[in-house]
C-alpha positions as CSV (number, residue, x, y, z in Angstrom):
1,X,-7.6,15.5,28.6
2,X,-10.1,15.6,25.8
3,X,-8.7,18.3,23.1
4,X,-4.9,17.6,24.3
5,X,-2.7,16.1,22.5
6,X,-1.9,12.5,23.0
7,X,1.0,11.2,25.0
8,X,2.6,8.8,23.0
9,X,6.4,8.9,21.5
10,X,6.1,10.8,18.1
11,X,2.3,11.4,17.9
12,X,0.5,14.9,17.9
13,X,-3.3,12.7,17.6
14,X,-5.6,15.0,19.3
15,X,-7.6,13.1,22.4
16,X,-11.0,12.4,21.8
17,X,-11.3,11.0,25.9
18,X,-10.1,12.1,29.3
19,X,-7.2,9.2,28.6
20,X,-3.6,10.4,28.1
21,X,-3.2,8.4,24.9
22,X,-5.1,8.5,21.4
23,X,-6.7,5.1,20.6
24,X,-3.6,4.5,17.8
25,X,-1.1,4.5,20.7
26,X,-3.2,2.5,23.1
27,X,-3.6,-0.2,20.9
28,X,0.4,-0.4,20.2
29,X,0.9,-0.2,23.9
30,X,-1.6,-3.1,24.5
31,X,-0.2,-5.2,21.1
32,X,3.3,-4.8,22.5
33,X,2.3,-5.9,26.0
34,X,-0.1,-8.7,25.0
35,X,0.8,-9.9,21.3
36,X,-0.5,-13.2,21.6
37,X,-4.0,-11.6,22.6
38,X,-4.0,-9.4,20.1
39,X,-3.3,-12.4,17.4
40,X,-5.8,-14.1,18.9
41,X,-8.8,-11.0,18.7
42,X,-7.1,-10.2,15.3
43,X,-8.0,-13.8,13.6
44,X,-11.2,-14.6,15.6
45,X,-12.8,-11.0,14.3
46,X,-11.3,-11.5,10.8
47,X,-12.3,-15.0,10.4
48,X,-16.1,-14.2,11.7
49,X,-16.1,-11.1,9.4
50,X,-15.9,-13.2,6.2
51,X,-17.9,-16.0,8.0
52,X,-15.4,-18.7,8.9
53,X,-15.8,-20.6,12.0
54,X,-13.1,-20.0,15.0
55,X,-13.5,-22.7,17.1
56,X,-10.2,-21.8,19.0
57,X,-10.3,-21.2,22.6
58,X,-7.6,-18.4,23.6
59,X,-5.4,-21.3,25.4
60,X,-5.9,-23.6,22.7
61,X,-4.1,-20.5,20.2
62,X,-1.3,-19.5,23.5
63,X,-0.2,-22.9,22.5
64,X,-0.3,-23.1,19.2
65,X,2.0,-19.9,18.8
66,X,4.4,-21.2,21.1
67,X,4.8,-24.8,19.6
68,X,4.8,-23.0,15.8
69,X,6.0,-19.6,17.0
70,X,3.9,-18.3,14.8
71,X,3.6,-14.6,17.1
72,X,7.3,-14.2,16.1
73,X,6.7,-14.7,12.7
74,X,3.9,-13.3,11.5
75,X,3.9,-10.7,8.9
76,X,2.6,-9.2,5.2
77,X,6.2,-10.1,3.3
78,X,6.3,-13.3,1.5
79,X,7.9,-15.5,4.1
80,X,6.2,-14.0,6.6
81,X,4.0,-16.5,8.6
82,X,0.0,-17.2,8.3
83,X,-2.5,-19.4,9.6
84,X,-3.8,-22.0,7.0
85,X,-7.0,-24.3,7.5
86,X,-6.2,-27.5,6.4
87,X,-9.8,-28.4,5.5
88,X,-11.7,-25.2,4.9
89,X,-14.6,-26.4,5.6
90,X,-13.9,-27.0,9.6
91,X,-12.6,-23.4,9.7
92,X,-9.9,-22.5,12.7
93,X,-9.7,-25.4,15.2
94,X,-7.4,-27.7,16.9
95,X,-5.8,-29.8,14.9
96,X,-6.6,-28.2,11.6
97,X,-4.2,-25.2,11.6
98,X,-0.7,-25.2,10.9
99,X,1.4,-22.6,9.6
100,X,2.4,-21.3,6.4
101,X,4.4,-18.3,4.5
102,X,2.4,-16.0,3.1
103,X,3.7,-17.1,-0.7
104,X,2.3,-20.5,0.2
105,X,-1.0,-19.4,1.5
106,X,-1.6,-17.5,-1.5
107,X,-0.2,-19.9,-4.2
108,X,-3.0,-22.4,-2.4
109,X,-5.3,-20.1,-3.0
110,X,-4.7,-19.6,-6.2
111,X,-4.2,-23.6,-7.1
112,X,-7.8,-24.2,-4.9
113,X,-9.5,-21.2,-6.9
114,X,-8.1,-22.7,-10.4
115,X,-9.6,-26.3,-9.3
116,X,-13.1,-24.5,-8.1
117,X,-13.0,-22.7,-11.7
118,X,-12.5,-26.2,-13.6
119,X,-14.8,-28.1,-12.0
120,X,-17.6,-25.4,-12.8
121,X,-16.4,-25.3,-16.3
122,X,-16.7,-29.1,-16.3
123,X,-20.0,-29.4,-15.1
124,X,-21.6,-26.2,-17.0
125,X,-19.8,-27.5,-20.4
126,X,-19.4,-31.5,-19.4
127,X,-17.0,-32.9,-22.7
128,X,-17.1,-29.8,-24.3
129,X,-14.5,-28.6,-22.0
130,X,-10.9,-28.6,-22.2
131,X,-8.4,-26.4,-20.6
132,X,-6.3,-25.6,-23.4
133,X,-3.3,-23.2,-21.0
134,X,-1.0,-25.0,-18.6
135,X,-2.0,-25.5,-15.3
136,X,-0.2,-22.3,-14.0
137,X,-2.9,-20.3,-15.9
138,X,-6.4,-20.2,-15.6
139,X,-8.0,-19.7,-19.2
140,X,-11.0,-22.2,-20.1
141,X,-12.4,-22.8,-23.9
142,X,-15.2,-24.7,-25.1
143,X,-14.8,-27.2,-27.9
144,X,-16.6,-26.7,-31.2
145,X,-16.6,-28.6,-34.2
146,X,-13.4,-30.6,-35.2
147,X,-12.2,-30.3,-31.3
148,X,-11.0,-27.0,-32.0
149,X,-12.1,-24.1,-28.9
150,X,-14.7,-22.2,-30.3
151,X,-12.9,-18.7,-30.5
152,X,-10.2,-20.3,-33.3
């Protein structure tokens, strides 16, 4: 009852509802019983909150963890598994998913990012521009006279 303290293993949450659990141990109790659901409301609300399209239909993403697993694998460590969008631009839909680790998603990232950065350079400075670091890191100069960057 509202003012008790919750049910659940371990926790002394105070209840905010009639309901014998806190919301914290309700949502573990429905993540453990349904973790595939819970995946799938997980993505589809983070993709729409930084505006990607999710154009996955819960059956469509039921079968997409069980052919990749992916529900078994999921996780924040390094080899943990995401979702990656093969073209970005068509956002999370059949046929342009697959999984990754997490070190792979992010060294994407950071490659696609680095590209993005270049190009801008390119078109802001045209042949003016050289990239003057190894492709690993991301620092730009301009060229001034005698083909030297400006800073030297």
């Amino acid at each position: 009852m509202k003012g008790d303290t919750c049910n659940g293993e371990g926790c002394s949450n105070v209840l905010k509802d009639n309901s014998l659990l806190c919301s914290t141990c309700r949502d573990r109790k429905y993540r453990a019983l349904n973790p595939i659901r819970w995946l799938f409301y997980k993505n589809k609300n983070n993709a729409k909150s930084r505006g990607i399209n999710w154009r996955l239909t819960f059956e469509e993403f039921k079968e997409f963890c069980e052919e990749t697993m992916y529900h078994l694998t999921v996780g924040r460590s390094a080899d943990g598994m995401t979702i990656n969008r093969m073209k970005e631009e068509l956002g999370y839909q059949k046929g342009n998913i697959e999984v990754i680790t997490l070190a792979d998603n992010v060294r994407q990232q950071n490659e696609d990012r680095r590209k993005r950065e270049e190009e801008l350079m390119k078109l802001k400075y045209g042949d003016r521009y050289i990239n003057v670091l190894p492709v690993e890191q991301s620092n730009h100069a301009i060229v001034g006279p005698g083909g030297f960057p400006k800073d030297w």
